[in-house]
C-alpha distance (Angstrom), angle and dihedral (degrees) to the residues before:
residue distance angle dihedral
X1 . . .
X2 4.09 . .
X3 3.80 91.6 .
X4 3.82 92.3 43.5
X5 3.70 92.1 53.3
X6 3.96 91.3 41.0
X7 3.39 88.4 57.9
X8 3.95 90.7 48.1
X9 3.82 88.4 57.5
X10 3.95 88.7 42.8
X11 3.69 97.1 49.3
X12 3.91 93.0 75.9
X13 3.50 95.3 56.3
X14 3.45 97.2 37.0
X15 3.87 85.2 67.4
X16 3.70 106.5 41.8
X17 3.83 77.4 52.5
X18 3.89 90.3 56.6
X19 3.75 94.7 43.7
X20 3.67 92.3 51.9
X21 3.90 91.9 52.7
X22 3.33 117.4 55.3
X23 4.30 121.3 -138.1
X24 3.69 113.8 -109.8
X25 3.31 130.9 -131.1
X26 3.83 133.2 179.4
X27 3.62 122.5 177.2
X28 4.14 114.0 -171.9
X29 3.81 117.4 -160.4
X30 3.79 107.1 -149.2
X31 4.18 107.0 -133.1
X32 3.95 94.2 -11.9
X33 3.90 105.3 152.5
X34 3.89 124.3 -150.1
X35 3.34 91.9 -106.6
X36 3.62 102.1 55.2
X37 3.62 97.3 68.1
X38 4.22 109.2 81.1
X39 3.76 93.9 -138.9
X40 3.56 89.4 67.0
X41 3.60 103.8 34.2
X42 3.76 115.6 43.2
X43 4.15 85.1 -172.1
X44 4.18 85.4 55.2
X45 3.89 107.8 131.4
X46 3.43 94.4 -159.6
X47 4.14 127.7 76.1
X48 3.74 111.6 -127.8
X49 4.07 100.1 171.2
X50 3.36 102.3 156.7
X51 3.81 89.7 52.2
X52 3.65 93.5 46.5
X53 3.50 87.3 49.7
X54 3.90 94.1 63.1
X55 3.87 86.6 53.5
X56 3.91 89.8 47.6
X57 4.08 87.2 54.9
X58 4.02 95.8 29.2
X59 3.50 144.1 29.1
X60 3.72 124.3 -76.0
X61 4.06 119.9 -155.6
X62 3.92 114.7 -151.0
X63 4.12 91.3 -163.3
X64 3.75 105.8 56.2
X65 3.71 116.1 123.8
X66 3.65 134.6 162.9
X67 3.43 133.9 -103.7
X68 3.97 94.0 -117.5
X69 3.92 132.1 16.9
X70 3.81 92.2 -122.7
X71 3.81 136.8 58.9
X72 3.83 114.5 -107.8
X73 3.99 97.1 49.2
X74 3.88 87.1 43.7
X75 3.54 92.9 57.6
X76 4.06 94.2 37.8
X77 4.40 80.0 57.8
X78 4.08 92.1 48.8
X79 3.85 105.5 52.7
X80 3.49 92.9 26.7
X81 4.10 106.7 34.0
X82 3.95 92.2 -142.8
X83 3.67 128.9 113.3
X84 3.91 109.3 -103.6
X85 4.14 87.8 -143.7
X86 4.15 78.4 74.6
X87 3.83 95.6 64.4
X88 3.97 124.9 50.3
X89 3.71 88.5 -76.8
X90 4.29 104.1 100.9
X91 3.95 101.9 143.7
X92 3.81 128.8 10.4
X93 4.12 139.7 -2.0
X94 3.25 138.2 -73.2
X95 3.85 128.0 -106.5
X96 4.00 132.5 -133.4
X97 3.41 93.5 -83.2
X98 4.28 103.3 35.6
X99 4.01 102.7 118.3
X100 3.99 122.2 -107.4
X101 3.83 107.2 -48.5
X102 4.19 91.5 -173.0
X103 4.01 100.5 75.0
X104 4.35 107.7 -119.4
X105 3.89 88.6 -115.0
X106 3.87 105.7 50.6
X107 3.77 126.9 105.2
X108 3.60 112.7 -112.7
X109 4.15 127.6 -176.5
X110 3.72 88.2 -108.3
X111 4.47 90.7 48.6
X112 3.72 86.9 42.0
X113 3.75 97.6 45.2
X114 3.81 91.2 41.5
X115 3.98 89.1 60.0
X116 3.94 87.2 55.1
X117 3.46 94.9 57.8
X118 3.40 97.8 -90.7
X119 3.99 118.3 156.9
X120 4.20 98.9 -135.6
X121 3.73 135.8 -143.3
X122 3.49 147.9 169.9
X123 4.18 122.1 -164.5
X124 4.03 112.7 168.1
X125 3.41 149.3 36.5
X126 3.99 111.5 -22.7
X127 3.52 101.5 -168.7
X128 3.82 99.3 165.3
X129 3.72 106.1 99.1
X130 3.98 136.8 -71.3
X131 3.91 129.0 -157.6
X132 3.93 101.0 -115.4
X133 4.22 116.9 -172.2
X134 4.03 108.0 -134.0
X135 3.96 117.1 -132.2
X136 3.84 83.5 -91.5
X137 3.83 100.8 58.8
X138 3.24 88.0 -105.8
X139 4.18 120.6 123.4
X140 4.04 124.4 -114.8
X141 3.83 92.8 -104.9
X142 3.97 93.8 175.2
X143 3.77 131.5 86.2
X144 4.00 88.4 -147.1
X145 3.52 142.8 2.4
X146 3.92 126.5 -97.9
X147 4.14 83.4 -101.8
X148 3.59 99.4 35.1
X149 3.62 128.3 -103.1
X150 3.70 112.1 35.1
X151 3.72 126.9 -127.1
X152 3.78 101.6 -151.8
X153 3.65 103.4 -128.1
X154 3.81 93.9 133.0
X155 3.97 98.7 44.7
X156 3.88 121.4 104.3
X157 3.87 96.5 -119.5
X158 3.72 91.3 179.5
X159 3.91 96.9 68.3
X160 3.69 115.5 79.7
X161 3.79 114.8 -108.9
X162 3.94 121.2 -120.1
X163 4.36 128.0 -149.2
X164 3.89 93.4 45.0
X165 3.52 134.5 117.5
X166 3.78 93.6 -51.8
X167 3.81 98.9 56.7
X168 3.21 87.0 53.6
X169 3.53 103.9 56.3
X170 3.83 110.5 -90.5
X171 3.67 105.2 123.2
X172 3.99 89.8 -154.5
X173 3.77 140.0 31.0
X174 3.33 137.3 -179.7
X175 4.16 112.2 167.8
X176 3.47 145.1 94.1
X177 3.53 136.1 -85.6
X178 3.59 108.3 -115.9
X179 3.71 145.7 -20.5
X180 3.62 114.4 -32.2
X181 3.86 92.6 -112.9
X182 3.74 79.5 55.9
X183 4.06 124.7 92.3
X184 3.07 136.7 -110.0
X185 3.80 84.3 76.1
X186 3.84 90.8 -166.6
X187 4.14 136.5 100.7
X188 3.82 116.6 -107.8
X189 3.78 130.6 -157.2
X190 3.40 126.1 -159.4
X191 3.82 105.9 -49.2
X192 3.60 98.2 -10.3
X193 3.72 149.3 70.6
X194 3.83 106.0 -104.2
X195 3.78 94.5 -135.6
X196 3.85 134.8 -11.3
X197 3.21 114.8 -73.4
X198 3.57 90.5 -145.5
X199 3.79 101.0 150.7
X200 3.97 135.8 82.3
X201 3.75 116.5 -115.3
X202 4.05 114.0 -155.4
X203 3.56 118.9 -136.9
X204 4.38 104.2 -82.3
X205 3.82 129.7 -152.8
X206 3.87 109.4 -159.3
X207 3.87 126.5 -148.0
X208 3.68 87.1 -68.9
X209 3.54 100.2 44.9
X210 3.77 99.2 -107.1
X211 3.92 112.1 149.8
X212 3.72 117.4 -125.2
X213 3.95 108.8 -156.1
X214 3.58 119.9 -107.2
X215 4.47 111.6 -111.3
X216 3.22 143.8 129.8
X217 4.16 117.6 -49.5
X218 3.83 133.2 -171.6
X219 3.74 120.9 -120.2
X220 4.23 88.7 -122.6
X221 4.45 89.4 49.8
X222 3.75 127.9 98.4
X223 3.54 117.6 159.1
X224 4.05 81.4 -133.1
X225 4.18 88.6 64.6
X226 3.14 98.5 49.1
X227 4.17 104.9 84.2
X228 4.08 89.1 40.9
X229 4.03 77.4 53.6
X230 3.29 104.5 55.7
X231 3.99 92.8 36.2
X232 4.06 84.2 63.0
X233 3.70 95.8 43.2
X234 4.10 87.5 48.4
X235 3.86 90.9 56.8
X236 3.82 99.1 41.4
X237 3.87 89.5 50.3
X238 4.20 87.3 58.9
X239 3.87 91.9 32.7
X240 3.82 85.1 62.5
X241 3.80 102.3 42.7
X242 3.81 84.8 51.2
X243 4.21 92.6 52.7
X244 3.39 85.7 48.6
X245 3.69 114.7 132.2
X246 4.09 90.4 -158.1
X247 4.14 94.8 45.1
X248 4.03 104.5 -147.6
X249 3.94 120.7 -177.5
X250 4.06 98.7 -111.1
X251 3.64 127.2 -159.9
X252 3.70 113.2 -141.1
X253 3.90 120.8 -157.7
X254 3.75 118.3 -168.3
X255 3.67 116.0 -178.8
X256 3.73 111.8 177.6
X257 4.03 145.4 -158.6
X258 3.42 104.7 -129.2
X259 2.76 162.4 126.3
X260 4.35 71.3 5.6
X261 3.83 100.1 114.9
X262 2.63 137.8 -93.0
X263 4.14 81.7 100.5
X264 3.86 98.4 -146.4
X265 4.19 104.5 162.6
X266 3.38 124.6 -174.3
X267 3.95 126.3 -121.7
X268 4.14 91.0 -108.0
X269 3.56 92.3 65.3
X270 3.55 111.6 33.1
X271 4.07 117.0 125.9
X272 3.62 84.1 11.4
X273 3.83 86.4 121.3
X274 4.08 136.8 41.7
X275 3.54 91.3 -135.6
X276 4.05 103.2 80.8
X277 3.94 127.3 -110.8
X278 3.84 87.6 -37.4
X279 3.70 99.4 52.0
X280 4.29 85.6 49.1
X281 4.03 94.7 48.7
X282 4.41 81.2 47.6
X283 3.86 81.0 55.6
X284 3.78 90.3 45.8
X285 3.72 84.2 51.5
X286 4.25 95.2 51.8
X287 3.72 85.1 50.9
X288 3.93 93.5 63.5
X289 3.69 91.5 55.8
X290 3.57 83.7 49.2
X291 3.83 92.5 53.4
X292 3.94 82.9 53.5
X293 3.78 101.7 45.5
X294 3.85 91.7 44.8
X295 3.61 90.9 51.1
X296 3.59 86.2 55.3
X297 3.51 102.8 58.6
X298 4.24 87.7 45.5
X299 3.69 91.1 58.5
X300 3.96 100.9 35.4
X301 3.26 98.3 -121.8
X302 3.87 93.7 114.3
X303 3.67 92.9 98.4
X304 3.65 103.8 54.6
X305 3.69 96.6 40.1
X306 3.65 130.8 100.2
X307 3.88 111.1 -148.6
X308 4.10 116.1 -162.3
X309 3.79 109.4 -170.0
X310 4.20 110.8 -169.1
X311 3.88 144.6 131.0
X312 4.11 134.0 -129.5
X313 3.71 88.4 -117.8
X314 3.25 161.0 -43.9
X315 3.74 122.7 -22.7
X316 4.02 122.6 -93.6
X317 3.29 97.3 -155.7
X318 4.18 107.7 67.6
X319 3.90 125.4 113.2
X320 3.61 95.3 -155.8
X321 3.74 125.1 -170.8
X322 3.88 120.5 -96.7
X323 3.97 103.8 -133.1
X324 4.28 102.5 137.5
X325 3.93 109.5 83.6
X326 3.59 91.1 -114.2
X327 3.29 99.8 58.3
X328 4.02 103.8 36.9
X329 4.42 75.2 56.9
X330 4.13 100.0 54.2
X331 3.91 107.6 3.6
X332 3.88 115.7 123.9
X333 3.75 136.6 176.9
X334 3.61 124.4 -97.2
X335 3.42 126.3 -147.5
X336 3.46 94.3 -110.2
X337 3.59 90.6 44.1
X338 3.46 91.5 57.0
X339 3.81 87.5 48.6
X340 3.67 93.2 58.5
X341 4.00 94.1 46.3
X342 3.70 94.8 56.8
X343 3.70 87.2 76.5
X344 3.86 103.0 30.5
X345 3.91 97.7 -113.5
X346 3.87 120.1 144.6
X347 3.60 109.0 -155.2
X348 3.68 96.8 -165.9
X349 3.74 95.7 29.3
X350 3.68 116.0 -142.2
X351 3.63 93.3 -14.5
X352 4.09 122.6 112.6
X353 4.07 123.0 -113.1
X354 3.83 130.2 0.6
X355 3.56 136.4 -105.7
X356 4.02 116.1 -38.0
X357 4.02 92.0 33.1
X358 3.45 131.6 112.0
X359 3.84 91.6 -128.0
X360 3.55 119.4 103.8
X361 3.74 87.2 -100.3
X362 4.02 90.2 67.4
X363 3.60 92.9 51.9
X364 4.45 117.9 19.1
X365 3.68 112.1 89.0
X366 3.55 151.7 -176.2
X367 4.26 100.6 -85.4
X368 3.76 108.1 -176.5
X369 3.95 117.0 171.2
X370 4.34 116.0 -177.6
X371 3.88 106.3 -179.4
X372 3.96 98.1 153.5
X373 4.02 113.0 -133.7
X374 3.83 85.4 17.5
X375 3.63 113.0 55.0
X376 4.24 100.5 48.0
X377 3.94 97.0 -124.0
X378 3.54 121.8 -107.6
X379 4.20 93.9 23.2
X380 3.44 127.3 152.2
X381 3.72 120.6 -156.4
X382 4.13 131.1 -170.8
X383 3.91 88.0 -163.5
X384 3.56 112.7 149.0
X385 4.02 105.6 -119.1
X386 3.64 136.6 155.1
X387 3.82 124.4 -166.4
X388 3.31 93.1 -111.7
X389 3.94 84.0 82.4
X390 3.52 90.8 84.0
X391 3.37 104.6 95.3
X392 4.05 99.2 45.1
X393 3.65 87.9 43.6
X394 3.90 93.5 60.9
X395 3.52 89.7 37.9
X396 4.19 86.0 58.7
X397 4.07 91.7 40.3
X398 4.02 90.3 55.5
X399 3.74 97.6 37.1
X400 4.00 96.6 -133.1
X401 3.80 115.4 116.5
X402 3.44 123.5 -117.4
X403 4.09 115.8 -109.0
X404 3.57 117.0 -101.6
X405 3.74 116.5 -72.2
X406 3.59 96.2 12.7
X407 3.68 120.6 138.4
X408 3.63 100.8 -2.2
X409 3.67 97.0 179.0
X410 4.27 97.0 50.0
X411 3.34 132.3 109.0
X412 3.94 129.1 -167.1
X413 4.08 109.7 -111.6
X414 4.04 89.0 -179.5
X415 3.88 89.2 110.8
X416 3.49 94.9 54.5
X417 3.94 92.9 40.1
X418 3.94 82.0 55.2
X419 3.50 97.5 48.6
X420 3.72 89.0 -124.9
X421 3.87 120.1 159.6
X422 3.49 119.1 -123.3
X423 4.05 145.7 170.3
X424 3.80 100.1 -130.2
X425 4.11 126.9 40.4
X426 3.21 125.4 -107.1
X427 4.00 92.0 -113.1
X428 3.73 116.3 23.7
X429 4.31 87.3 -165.5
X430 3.53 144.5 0.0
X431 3.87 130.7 -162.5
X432 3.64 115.1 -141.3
X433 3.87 124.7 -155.3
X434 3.81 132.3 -158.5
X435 3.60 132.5 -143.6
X436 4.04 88.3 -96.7
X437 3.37 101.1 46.2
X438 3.75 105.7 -94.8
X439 3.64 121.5 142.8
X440 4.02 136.8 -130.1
X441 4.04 129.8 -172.5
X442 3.68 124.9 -146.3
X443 3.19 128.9 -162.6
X444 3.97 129.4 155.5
X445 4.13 104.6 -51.4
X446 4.10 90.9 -24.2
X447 3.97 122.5 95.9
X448 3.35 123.8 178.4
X449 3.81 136.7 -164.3
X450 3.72 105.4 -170.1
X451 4.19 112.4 -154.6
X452 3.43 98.2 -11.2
X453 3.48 132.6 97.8
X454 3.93 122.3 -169.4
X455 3.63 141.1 25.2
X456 3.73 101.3 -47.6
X457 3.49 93.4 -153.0
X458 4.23 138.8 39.6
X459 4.39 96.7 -30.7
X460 3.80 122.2 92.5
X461 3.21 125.3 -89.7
X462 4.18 86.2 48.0
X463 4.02 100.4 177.1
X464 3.99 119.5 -6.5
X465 3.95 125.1 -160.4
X466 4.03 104.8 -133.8
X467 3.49 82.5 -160.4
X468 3.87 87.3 69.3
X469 3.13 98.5 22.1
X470 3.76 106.2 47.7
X471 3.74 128.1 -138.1
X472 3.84 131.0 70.7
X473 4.17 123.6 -30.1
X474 3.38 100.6 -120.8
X475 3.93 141.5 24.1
X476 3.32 128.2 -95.2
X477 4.68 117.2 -177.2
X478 4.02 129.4 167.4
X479 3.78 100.6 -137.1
X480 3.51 94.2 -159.1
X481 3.81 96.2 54.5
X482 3.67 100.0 32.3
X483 4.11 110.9 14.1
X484 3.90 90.5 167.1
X485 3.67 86.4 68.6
X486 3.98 101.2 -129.7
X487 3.21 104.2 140.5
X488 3.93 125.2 63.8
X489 3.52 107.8 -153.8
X490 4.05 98.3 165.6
X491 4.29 92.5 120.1
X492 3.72 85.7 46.3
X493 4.03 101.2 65.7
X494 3.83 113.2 25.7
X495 3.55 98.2 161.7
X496 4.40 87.3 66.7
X497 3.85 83.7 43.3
X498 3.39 96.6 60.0
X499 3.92 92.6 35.9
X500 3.49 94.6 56.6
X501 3.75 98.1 33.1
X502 4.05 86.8 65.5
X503 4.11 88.3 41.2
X504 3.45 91.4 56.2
X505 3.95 94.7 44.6
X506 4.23 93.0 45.5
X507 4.18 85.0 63.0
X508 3.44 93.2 42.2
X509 3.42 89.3 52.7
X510 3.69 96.3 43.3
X511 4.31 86.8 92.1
X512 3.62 95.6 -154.1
């Protein structure tokens, strides 16, 4: 009887603290470029209406770029607002089986939200390390195996695994470990593998001939169940914060596997697109944030709910246009280049490179934000932001500071999400890092590559030699002037060079 009529007294306070914090909800396309969403590229062969609808009732930012041009340091920068270059991680990912990448102690969105009051949970791909126990007791030490990706046969599947989601303050997950050419081919939730992965999976080539590694599988797993999956586990987690008897503000975080290869669409939406197999599973991936936005508007929780709609990089497949004299000189065509210019579809748009480069189209993304009677509907908004922002910008939204030395590397974006005018931008710089470990500085229209020349990452020409080559050792663009980056103009303005060079090495230095 007392704790029924303490939580009668509670319940009013419990909701005016709901309404005055909004619920959070991130979605995280895996490999979606800027051009493959129709609201930002009118050429786009591929319908994405449920993510043009967020930019019809939100705001939609046309400079937004990642911290790294591949997934697992992108998604260490978003939940925990520090530059992955800080931690072990230089160059690459992780695989299923790497150990926790997001130290035990740090603050993360999810921790941080979670001490606001925030109900917490985690649907998707995780992708960012968990502390697996070998069939020896021992623990997977290693980030890879001796050959590469490792297929699990030797790790204790039945023991739950420790530094995920729910050590760092997500109160429920439901995902998988890695990418989906990835083993363990198998669901987990919470702490522990779903269901034995007891099975062998043969090495797979998709539609597109992209191998999948060969691993361990679950009887219940096909990499063809898995986005239905997650869609279903992404609506039950807001269905039950919205039964809730105690209503809590939650914060949602939905990292997904596609359109990451391999491309595995199912029957509903093939030749739903113009753009191939890839531009259908892209359509597959518009109807999960469909799933989510619908079940929004069912439960009524539309209104109070901020909805961030982005992806961990730059698209992979984009046949872009050789114009800059290095490039016309070494640049080839990929096979999944070559895939993607069959039908005339630029998955990055105008933008140079593909996922894992240092060009803008390894890094600038889609960046759509609905929060209704916040966001003015149907914005558009050139602010510089990175998603490392996350972290400050919840910490702004709630009104609770963030504990010292968390998220370094954030910025708050409220302003912008506001519409508000002000003197000074949101971010005055932004490093950028490619898949091997080469660096880039932004700052307002400059970007510099210092001592490197070439893509740094999966385009032709990769790494150059000036001393072969001729011409300057780095690179050197004005965005504003020319953002398809075709014209070096490094020799032409030292005096940015050298300011940058020393900006770039002051927050390197920084050790945080």
């Amino acid at each position: 009887m007392l704790r029924l009529l303490f939580l009668l007294a509670l319940s009013p306070l419990l909701s005016a603290f709901a309404a005055d914090h909004p619920n959070i909800i991130v979605i995280l396309a895996d490999d979606l470029g800027y051009g493959d969403v129709a609201c930002y590229n009118p050429a786009s062969k591929i319908p994405t209406p449920q993510m043009d609808r967020l930019a019809r009732e939100g705001m939609r930012f046309t400079d937004a770029h990642t911290p790294s041009a591949v997934c697992t340091p992108t998604r260490y920068g978003l939940l925990t607002g520090r530059y992955s270059w800080r931690t072990r991680m230089k160059s690459g990912v992780l695989d299923g089986y790497s150990p926790p990448l997001i130290e035990a102690d740090r603050v993360t969105v999810a921790s941080y939200l979670k001490q606001q009051g925030y109900a917490t949970g985690c649907v998707g791909k995780w992708h960012l390390g968990l502390q697996w126990t070998r069939q020896d007791g021992s623990p997977e030490s290693s980030d890879k195996g001796p050959k590469g990706v490792r297929p699990g046969f030797d790790i204790d599947h039945t023991r739950p695994f420790t530094g995920g989601p729910l050590t760092l303050g997500f109160e429920h997950f439901f995902g998988i470990s890695a990418s989906l050419n990835m083993p363990p081919f198998c669901f987990l939730q919470n702490d522990r593998v779903l269901h034995q992965p007891t099975l062998k999976q043969e090495r797979m080539r998709d539609a597109l001939f992209q191998a999948t590694d060969e691993g361990v599988r679950s009887p219940d797993f096909t990499n063809f169940a898995v986005m239905p999956r997650f869609a279903g586990e992404a609506m039950a987690f807001i269905e039950k914060q919205a039964a809730a008897a105690e209503r809590k503000p939650f914060f949602l975080y939905a990292p997904l596997s596609s359109p990451h290869l391999p491309v595995v669409v199912n029957q509903e939406y093939r030749g739903k697109s113009q753009a191939g197999e890839y531009g259908d599973f892209v359509v597959e991936t518009d109807a999960f944030v469909g799933a989510v936005l619908d079940t929004l508007d069912r439960t009524g929780l539309a209104k109070n709910t901020l909805v961030l709609f982005t992806s961990d990089n730059g698209g992979l497949f984009h046949h872009w246009q050789a114009k800059e004299a290095d490039d016309v000189k070494h640049y080839k065509i990929t096979g999944r280049a070559a895939h993607i210019r069959e039908f005339q579809h630029q998955g990055n748009a105008h933008l140079r490179g593909t996922k894992a480069d240092i060009w803008e189209g390894g890094h600038r993304v889609p960046f759509v934000v609905r929060w209704p009677g916040k966001t003015p509907a149907g914005s558009v908004s050139a602010e510089f932001v990175e998603l490392t922002d996350l972290l400050a910008t919840a910490a702004d939204i709630t009104g609770a500071p963030l504990p010292a030395g968390a998220g370094p590397d954030s910025r708050s974006i409220l302003p912008a999400l506001l519409s508000e005018k002000s003197a000074k931008p949101v971010r005055e710089f932004a490093v950028h890092h490619s898949m091997q470990g080469v660096f880039a500085i932004r700052q307002g229209p400059w970007k510099l590559v210092p001592d490197h020349r070439g893509s740094g990452g999966f385009s032709q020409p990769k790494n150059l030699d000036p001393a072969k080559e001729g011409g300057p050792p780095g690179q050197l663009y004005n965005l504003e002037t020319d953002p398809g980056e075709t014209r070096n103009v490094y020799a032409e303005h030292p005096e940015i060079v050298e300011r940058l060079a020393k900006l770039l090495k002051s927050i390197q230095d920084e050790g945080v």
